[in-house]
N, C-alpha and C positions, 0 to 999 in steps of 0.2 A: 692342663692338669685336672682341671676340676671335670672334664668330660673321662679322664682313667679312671678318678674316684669315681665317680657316678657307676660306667663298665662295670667296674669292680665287684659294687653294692648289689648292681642288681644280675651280676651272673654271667655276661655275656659276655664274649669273647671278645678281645680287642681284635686278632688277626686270626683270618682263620687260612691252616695250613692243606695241603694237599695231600701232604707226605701223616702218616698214621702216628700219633704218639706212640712211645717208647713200650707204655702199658699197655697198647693194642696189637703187637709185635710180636708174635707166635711162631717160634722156633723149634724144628723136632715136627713129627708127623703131626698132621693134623686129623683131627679128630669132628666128625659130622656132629652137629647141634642136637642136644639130648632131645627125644622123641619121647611125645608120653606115654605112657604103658599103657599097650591094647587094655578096656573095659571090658568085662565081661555085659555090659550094660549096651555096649552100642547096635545101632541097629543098621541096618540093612540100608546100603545108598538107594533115596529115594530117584527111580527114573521114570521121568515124565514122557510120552510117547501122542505121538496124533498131536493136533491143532488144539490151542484155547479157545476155549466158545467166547461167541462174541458178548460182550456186557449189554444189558439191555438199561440202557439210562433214561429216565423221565426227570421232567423236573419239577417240585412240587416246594408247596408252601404248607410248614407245618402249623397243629392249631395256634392260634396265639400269637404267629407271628407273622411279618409284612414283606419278612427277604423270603423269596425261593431258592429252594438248594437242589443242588443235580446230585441224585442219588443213582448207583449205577448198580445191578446186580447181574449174576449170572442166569441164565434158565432154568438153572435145577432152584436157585433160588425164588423167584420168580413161579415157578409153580408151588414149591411147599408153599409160600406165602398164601398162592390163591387157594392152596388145600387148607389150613389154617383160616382161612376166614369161609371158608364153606363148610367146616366143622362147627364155628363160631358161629353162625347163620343158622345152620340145623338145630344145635345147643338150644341155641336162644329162641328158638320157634318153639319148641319140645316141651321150654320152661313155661312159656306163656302160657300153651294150651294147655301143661299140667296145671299152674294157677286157676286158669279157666274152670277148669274142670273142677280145684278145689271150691270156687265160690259157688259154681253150681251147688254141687254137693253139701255146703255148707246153707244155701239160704233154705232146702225144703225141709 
C-alpha cells in the first residue's frame, strides 16, 4: 500500500501499458503535426564542401599557472594570431623610438 501511495505522490505510473490511452486515440483522418510558419527571417541551409583543416594543437602553460593546457586551433587561426603579434611588435617598436625621439628632443 504504502509503495501505491508513494507511485501516486510522486507521479509515476504504477503499470505501464502498450496499448494507447483512450485520449491518445485519433479517429477520422489524420492530420500531419502543425509545421511552423516559413520566417521571412531564415536563411539559406548552410553547406559545408571539401575537407576540415587539420587543428594545430600545442600545449602550453598559462602565466601564473602550474597545469598546462592543450589549446587547439585552426591555420587561419594560427596565422591571424601570428599577424596580430607582428602588428603588436612593430606598434611597440614605433612607440619606443617615438619616446626615444621625444627625450631626445626634449633634453637640448
Amino acid at each position: 500500500m504504502r509503495l501505491l501511495a508513494a507511485t501516486m505522490l510522486l507521479g509515476f505510473p504504477l503499470a505501464v501499458s502498450a496499448e494507447p490511452a483512450p485520449s491518445q486515440i485519433v479517429t477520422g483522418t489524420s492530420q500531419p503535426a502543425a509545421q511552423p510558419a516559413p520566417d521571412d527571417h531564415d536563411e539559406a541551409p548552410i553547406v559545408v564542401e571539401g575537407e576540415r583543416p587539420k587543428p594545430i594543437c600545442e600545449i602550453r602553460r598559462e602565466t601564473g599557472s602550474i597545469t598546462p593546457r592543450r589549446i587547439c586551433r585552426t591555420p587561419e587561426q594560427v596565422e591571424a594570431d601570428s599577424e596580430q603579434a607582428a602588428f603588436v611588435k612593430t606598434k611597440m617598436a614605433r612607440d619606443a623610438a617615438a619616446a626615444e625621439l621625444a627625450r631626445e628632443l626634449g633634453q637640448h
